[in-house]
N, C-alpha and C positions, 0 to 999 in steps of 0.2 A: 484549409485545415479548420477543423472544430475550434480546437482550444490551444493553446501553447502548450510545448511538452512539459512534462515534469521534470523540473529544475531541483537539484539535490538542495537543500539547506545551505548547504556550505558554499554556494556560487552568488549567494550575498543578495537574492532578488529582495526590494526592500518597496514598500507603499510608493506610488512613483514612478517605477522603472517602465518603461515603453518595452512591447517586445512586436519585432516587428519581423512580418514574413511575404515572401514576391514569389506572386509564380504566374507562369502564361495564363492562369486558366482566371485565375481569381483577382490576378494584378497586387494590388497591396492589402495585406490588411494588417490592421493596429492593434491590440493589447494594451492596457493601463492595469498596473497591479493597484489594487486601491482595498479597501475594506468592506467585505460585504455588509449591508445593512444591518439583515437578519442574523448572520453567526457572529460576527463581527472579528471572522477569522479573513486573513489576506487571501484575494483570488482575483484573477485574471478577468478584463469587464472590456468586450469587445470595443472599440472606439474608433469615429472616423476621422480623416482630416479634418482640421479647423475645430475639433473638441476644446472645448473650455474650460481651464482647470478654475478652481477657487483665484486665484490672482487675476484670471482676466487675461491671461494668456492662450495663445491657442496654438495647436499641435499641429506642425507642419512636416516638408520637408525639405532637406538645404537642396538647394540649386545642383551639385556636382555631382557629392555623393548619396543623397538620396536617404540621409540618414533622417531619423528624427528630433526636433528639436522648438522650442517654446516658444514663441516670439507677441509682441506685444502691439501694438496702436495697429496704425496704418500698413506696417511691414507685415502681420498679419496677414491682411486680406490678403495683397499682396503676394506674400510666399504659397501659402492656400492656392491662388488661382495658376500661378507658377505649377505648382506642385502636382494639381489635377490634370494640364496640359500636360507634363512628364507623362504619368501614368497611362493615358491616355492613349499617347505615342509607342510607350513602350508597351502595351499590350497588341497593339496593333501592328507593329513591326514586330514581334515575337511569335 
């Protein structure tokens, strides 16, 4: 998909939020709602695995469910390399 849908107001998307979507053709892709530069209004900023926020954390995904989630040092790399073997798989078996 292009962009994430549009999310009403009231569903609480807030600077931050991860939106994430799977599908056979395209496998995973990532969303980080953050703040545009230029309007300095909140919008959707495509992002890959292992992205790095300000803390030095990087965007992964868990082992099971496949959600996403922040992780720090060594566990990182780590969860990262984990995480592109899934994808990998499961676009290939799909």
């Amino acid at each position: 998909i292009a962009f994430p849908p549009l999310l009403h107001p009231e569903c609480g998307v807030q600077p931050g939020d991860i939106f994430l979507y799977t599908s056979k053709q395209s496998g995973v892709q990532l969303w980080l709602r953050k703040e545009d530069d230029g309007t300095g209004s909140d919008v959707w900023h495509s992002v890959e695995l292992g992205y790095v926020r300000e803390d030095g954390r990087k965007l992964t995904l868990t082992r099971v469910r496949q959600r996403p989630s922040w992780v720090g040092g060594d566990w990182g790399r780590k969860r990262i390399s984990a995480s592109e073997y899934f994808v990998t798989i499961w676009i290939h078996n799909s």
